[in-house]
N, C-alpha and C positions, 0 to 999 in steps of 0.2 A: 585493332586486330586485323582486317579485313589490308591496310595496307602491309603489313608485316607478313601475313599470308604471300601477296600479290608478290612482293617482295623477294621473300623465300622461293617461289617457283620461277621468280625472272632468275634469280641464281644459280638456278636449278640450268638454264636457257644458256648459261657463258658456258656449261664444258667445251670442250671440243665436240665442233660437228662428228667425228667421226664415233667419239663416246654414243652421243645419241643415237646415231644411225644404226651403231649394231644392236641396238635393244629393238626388238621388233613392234615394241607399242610405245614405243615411250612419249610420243607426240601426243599419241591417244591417251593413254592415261595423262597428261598435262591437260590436257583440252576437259577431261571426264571431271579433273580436280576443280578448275575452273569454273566450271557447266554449276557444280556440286552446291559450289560456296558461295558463287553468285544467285542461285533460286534462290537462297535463306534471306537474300537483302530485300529487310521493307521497303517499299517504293513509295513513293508518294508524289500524286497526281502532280505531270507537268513540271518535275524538279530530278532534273537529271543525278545521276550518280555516277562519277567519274573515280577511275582505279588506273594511276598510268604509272609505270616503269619504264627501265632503258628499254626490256625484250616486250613488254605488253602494254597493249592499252585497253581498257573497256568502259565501256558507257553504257549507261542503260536508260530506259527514258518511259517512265509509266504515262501510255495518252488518256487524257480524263475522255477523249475524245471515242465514240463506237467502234472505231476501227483502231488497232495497233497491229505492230508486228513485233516477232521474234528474230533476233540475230544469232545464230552458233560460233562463238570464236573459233579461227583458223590462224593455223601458220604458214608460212611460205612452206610450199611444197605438201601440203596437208589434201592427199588426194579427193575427201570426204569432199572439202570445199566448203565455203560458208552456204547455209539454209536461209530461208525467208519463208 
């Protein structure tokens, strides 16, 4: 399910730049979709999860370890910019 998702929004990623461009969120809701469907994935300690397509790649990586961080996915051109 989760690659069939990933999938359908890399699809979503081949229109034409200029299709995208004029919709004024359309990066943002991509990125919101993504954000959404990735929280719901169980993690489990030290064993990554990997989701790659042609337009996306994610990774995630639960540390069994006190300290972790968070990454936000970005696109090229995504002014927000990736978080940490």
């Amino acid at each position: 399910m989760a690659h069939s998702f990933i999938n359908a929004l890399s699809n979503v990623m081949e229109v034409d730049d200029r299709v995208l461009g004029a919709s004024t969120n359309s990066c943002e809701r991509l990125l919101d979709a993504i954000e959404r469907y990735t929280s719901q994935v169980p993690l489990v300690p030290d064993r990554p999860v990997v989701l790659a397509t042609h337009n996306i790649a994610i990774e995630t990586l639960y540390l069994s370890k006190s300290r972790s961080y968070s990454f936000r996915p970005s696109f090229d051109g995504d002014e927000s910019g990736p978080s940490v």
